[in-house]
C-alpha positions in Angstrom: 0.0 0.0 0.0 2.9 2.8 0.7 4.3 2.1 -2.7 1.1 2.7 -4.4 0.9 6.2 -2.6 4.8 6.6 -3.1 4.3 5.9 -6.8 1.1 8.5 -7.0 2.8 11.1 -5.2 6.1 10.7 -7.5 3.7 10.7 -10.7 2.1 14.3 -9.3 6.1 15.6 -9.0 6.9 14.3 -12.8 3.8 16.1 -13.9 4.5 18.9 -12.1 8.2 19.3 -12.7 7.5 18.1 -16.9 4.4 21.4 -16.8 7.4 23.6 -15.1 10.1 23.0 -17.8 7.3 23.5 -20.4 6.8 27.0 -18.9 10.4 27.8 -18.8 10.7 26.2 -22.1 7.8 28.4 -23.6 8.6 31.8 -21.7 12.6 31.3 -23.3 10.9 31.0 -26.9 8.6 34.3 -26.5 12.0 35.6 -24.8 13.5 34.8 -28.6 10.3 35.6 -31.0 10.7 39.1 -29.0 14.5 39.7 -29.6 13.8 39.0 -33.3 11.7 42.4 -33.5 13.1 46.4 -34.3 13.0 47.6 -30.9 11.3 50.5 -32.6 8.4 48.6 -33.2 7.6 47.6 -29.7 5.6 50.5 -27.7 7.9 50.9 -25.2 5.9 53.4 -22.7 5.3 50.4 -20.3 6.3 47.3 -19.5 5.0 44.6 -22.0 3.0 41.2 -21.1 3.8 38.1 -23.0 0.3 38.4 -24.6 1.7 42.2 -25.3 4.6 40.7 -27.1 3.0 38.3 -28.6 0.4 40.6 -30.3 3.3 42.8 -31.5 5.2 40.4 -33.0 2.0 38.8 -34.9 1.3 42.7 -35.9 4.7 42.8 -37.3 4.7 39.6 -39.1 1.7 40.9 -40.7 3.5 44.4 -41.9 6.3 42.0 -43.2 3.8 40.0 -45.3 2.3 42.8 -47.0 5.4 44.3 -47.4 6.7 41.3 -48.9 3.5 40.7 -51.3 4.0 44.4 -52.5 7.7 43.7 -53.6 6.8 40.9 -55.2 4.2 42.9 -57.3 6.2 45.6 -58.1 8.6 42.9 -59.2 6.8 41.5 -61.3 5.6 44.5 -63.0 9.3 45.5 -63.3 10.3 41.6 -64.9 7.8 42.3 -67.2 8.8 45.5 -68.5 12.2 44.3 -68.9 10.9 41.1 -70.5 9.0 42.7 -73.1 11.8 45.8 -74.1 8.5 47.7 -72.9 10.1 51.5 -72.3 6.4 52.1 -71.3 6.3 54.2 -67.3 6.5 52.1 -63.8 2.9 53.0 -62.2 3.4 56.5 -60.3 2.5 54.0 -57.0 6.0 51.9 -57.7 7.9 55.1 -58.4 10.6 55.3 -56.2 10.1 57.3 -52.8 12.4 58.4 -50.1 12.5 55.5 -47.6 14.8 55.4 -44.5 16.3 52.5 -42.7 17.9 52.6 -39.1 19.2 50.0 -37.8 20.9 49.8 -34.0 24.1 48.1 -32.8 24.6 48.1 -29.6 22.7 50.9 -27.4 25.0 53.9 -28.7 25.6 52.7 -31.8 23.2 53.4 -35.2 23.4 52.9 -38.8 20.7 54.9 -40.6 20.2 54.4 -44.5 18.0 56.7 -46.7 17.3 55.7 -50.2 15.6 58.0 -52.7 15.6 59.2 -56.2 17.8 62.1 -57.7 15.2 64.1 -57.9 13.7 63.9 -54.5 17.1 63.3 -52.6 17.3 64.1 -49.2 19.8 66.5 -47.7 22.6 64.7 -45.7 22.9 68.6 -43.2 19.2 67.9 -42.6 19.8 64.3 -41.5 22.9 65.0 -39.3 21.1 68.0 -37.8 18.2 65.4 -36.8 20.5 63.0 -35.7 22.5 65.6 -33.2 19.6 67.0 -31.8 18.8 63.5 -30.6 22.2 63.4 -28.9 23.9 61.3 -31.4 27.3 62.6 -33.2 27.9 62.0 -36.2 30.9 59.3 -37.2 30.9 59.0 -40.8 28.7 59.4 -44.0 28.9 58.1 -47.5 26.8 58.9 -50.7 26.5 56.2 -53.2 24.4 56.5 -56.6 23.3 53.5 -58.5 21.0 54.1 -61.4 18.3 56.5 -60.4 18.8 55.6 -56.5 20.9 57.6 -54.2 21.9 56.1 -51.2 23.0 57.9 -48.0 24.3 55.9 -45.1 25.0 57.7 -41.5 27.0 56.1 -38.6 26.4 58.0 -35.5 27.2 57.0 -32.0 25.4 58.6 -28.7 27.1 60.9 -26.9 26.4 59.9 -23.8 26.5 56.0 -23.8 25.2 55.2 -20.8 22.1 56.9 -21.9 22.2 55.6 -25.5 19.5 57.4 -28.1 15.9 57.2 -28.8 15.9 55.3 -32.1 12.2 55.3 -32.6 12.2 58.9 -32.0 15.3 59.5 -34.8 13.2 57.1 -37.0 10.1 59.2 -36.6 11.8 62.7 -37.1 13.6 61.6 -40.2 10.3 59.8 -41.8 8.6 63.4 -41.0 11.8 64.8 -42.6 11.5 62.5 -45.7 7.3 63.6 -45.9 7.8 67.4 -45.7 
């Protein structure tokens, strides 16, 4: 009879120790879907639940999707074109706009990238001016031009890098930099 409750009691332990290491187990995958997403995407204002994080990183799947379905669209239109020695217009909505890229390495250091046309090319003063009123100075530039595309790239480093810098912030000012 006391190994029948012995044997009970040390199935209850195995099921509760195998639900435990599931938890852990499932907690360090959300810990890793979450590190996979732009800090800039996460509203950062307060601290995020697991069902938070989760609905964030579903949200940005989805923006990656459609993303991904509108290059492949504008691809095709383009292989077509190319295909048929058509020198007929890309659609005004595939016409190359200012976009702009930042990307973060480490918490003081930041790689932006701004990509537009010649004839609606940003100005690299106006980008660095952005850039140091958000505390960040500037490390080096370059300029490339392929085809119609220009290309800036700007490192920048905090200046204080305890504090680091507000990406989202830098991203937001330079995307109302690229609108206006």
């Amino acid at each position: 009879m006391n190994s029948a409750a012995a044997s009970g009691s040390s199935q209850k332990l195995d099921r509760k120790t195998v639900e435990k290491n599931r938890r852990i187990y499932m907690k360090q995958l959300c810990c890793q879907l979450t590190s996979l997403i732009p800090p800039q995407h996460f509203n950062i204002s307060r601290e995020l639940s697991t069902q938070d994080q989760l609905d964030q990183a579903a949200a940005y799947i989805e923006q990656l999707k459609e993303r991904i379905d509108k290059l492949k669209v504008k691809q095709e239109v383009l292989t077509r074109n190319s295909e048929n020695g058509s020198s007929h217009p890309v659609p005004a909505s595939f016409t190359l706009l200012p976009s702009v890229e930042l990307r973060e390495s480490g918490s003081s250091n930041i790689e932006v990238l701004i990509v537009s046309g010649i004839e609606n090319n940003i100005s690299l003063g106006d980008v660095i001016s952005v850039l140091q009123q958000q505390e960040a100075d500037v490390v080096s530039t370059n300029i490339s031009r392929v085809g119609d595309r220009v290309f800036n790239t700007v490192h920048a480093q905090a200046k204080f890098s305890r504090v680091g810098v507000d990406t989202s912030r830098i991203l937001q000012r330079l995307r109302e930099l690229i609108i206006n």
